[in-house]
N, C-alpha and C positions, 0 to 999 in steps of 0.2 A: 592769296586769292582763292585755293584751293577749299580752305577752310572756310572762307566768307562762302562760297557756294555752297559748300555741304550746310552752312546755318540756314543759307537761303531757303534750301530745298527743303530742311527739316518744317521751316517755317511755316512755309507755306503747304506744304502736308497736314503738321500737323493742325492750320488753319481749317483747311480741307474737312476734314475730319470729324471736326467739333462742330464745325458746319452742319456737315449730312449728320450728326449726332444732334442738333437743333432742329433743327428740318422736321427728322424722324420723329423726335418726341413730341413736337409740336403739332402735326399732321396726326398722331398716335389717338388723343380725344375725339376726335371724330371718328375713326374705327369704331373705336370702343363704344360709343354710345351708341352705332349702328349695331354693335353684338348685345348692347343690353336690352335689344326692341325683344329678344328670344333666349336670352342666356344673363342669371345671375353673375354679380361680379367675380364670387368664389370659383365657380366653375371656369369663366373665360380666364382668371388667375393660374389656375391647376392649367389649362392647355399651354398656356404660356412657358410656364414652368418646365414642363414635361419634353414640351417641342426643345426650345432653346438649352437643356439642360439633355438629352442627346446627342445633342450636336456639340455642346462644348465635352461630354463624355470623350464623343469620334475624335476631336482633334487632340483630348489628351492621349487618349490608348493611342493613337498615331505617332504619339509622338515619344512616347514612351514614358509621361510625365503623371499618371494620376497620385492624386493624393494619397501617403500615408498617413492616416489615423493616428496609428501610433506615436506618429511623431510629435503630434500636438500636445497629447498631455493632458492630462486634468484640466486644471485651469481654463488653456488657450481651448478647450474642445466646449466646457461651458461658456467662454464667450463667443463664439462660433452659435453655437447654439441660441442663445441671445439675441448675435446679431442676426441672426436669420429669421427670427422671429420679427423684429423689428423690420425687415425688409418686405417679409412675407406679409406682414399687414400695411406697410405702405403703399403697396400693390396694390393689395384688395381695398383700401381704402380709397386710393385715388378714381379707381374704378366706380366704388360705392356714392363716392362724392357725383359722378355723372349723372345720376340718376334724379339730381335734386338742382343740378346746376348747369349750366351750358358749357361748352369746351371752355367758350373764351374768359369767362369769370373764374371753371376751374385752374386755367393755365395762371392766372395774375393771383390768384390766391396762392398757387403753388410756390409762388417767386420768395416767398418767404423762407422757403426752405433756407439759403444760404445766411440770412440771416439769424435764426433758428441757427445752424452750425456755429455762424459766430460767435452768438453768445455761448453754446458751450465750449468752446474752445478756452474762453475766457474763466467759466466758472470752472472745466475740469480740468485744464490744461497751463491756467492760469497764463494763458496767451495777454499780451496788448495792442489794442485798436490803436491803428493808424488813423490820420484827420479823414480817409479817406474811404474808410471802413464807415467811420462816424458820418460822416455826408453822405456816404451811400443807403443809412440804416436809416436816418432820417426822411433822405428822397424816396425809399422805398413806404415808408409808413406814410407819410404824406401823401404819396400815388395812390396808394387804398383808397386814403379818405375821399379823393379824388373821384375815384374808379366808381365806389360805393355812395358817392354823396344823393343821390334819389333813392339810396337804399338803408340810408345809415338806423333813421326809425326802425323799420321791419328789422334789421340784424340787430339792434342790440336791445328794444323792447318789445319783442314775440317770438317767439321759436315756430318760427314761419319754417316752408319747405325752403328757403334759402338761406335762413338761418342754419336751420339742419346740415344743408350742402356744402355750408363755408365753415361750420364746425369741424364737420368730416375730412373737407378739403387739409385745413390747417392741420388736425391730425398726423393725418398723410406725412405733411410739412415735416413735424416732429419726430417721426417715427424714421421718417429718412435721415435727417440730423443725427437721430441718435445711433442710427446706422453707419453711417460715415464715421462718429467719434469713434466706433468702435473696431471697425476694420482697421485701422492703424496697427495695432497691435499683432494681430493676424496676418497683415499683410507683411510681416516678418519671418514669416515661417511658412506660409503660402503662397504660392504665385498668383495672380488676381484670376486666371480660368482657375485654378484649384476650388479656391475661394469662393468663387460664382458656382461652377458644378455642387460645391456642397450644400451651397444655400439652395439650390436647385432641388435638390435629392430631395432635404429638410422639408422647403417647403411644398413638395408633393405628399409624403407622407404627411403633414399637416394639412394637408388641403382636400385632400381626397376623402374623409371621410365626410366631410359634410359638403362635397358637388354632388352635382348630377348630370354625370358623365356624357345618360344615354341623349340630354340636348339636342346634342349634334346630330342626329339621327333625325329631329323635326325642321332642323334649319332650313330656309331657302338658301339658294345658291348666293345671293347675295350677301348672305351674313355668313354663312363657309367661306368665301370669302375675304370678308371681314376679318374674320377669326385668325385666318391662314397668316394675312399681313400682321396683324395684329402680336402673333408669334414670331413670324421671319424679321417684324420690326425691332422684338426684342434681342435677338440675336445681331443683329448687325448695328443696331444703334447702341449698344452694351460695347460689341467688338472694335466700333472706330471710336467711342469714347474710353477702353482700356489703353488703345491702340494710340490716340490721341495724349493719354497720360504722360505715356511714354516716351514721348520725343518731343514735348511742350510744357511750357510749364504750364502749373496746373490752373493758376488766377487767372490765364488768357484765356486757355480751355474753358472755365468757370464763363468766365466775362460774354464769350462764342454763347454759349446755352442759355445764356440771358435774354436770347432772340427768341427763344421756342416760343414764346407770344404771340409772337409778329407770324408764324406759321400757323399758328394755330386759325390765329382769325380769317388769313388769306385763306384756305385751306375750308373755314364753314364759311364764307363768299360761295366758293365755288360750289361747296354740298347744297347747298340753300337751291343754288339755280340747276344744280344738274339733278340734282334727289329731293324735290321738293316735297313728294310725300314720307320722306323719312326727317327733315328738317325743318326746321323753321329759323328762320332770319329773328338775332337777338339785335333789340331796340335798344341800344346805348346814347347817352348823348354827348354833346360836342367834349364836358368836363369828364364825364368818365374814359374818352378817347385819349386826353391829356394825362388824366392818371395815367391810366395805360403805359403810356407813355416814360410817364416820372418811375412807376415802378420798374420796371425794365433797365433804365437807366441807371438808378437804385440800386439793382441786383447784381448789375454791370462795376458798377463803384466796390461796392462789396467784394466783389470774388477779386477786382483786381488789388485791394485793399492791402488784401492776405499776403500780397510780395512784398509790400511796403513795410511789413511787420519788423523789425529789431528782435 
């Protein structure tokens, strides 16, 4: 009985968790396009960076855990290196993608990420797709067509500004996939704050040379603001999805974050009526609401797939 409770509590924590880690990423597109009214993507990237990679700094010197160098090695320090670059532009990419496309089209484009992971898992890892993996990759590709069916012309015959944004978006997609395939390795020799502080450092020194820091010095209060969450976001939606890793398996976790969607759009509802001169209400209709819908579910299928694997 002791044990059935201890699973309970894990469960339902680490439920918790992947939650406010859905929540947070979901609500995250609307910050951000509210800091891109006054600050490029690279720049709100580097604050991001900078903030959230202090803090995990603080908690390792605390704790007496930071990274040795040394001990990675050749190799493991060029994949590091690598992966951080892969991160560092999925960042700045997803960001970039705002600029051209509304939260809630970037969130449903994003969803592809997991699938994107799937396939390499399979061409690098030489993993096998479960029936369930497979139904999910299909409902997710389906949902798009769904999602984008009053769009489908302008995305694939003219390099329109939404073309542009769904290019960018899936990028993003990719660059995180390929992020993910590559921390595996790494996360053998690193603890995931180690891990994270490095790519942190990394990607300040790659970022910093082409922001413009002094931004922040013209902002209004309302996009300081912005910014502020927009950095504490990443810090605490990184900390309860580490943290979520940890005591859940990870396909549930996955499956949880498949909601960021569903935040997302709740989330510009509300900007629309409370910030009306910062926003505007996206005109979607009944079929793109139903993709929506399918890729979410899709995404859902997917990450839970990955237990089901042999």
């Amino acid at each position: 009985m002791k044990l059935t409770n201890i699973e309970g509590t894990r469960h339902w924590k680490g439920f918790f968790l992947s939650l406010t880690t859905a929540f947070l990423w979901g609500i995250l597109p609307v910050f951000l396009t509210l800091c891109l009214e006054v600050m490029d993507a690279v720049t709100i990237t580097l604050y991001r960076f900078f903030v959230a990679g202090i803090f995990v700094f603080l908690l390792l010197l605390k704790s007496k855990s930071l990274p040795r160098l040394p001990a990675l090695g050749r190799n493991k320090g060029i994949w590091l290196l690598v992966a951080s670059l892969f991160l560092v532009v999925n960042f700045v990419a997803n960001v970039k993608g705002l600029e051209y496309l509304n939260p809630e089209t970037a969130q449903i484009v994003m969803q592809t990420a997991p699938f994107l992971l799937m396939l390499g898992g399979v061409v690098f890892f030489k993993e096998r797709l479960s029936r369930l993996e497979i139904c999910g990759a299909v409902m997710l590709l389906s949902g798009l067509i769904l999602f984008f069916n009053d769009k489908l012309a302008d995305l694939f015959l003219s390099l329109s500004q939404f073309t542009t944004g769904v290019l960018i978006i899936l990028f993003a997609a990719t660059t995180w996939a390929a992020y993910a395939l590559m921390q595996k390795p790494l996360l053998r020799v690193l603890t995931a704050k180690q891990l994270t502080l490095l790519i942190y450092i990394i990607g300040v020194c790659v970022l910093l040379p082409f922001s413009t820091v002094s931004l922040l010095m013209d902002m209004q209060m309302i996009h300081v603001l912005a910014l502020l969450f927009c950095c504490l976001n990443t810090i605490v939606a990184y900390g309860a999805f580490t943290e979520a890793l940890n005591i859940w398996q990870a396909a549930k976790v996955s499956a949880v974050l498949a909601m960021s969607p569903i935040f997302t759009f709740l989330s510009m509802l509300i900007a629309v009526q409370w910030l009306p001169q910062h926003f505007t209400a996206s005109y979607l209709d009944h079929w793109a609401y139903i993709g929506a819908a399918v890729v979410i579910t899709g995404s859902a299928f997917t990450a839970v797939g990955r237990a089901k694997v042999v």
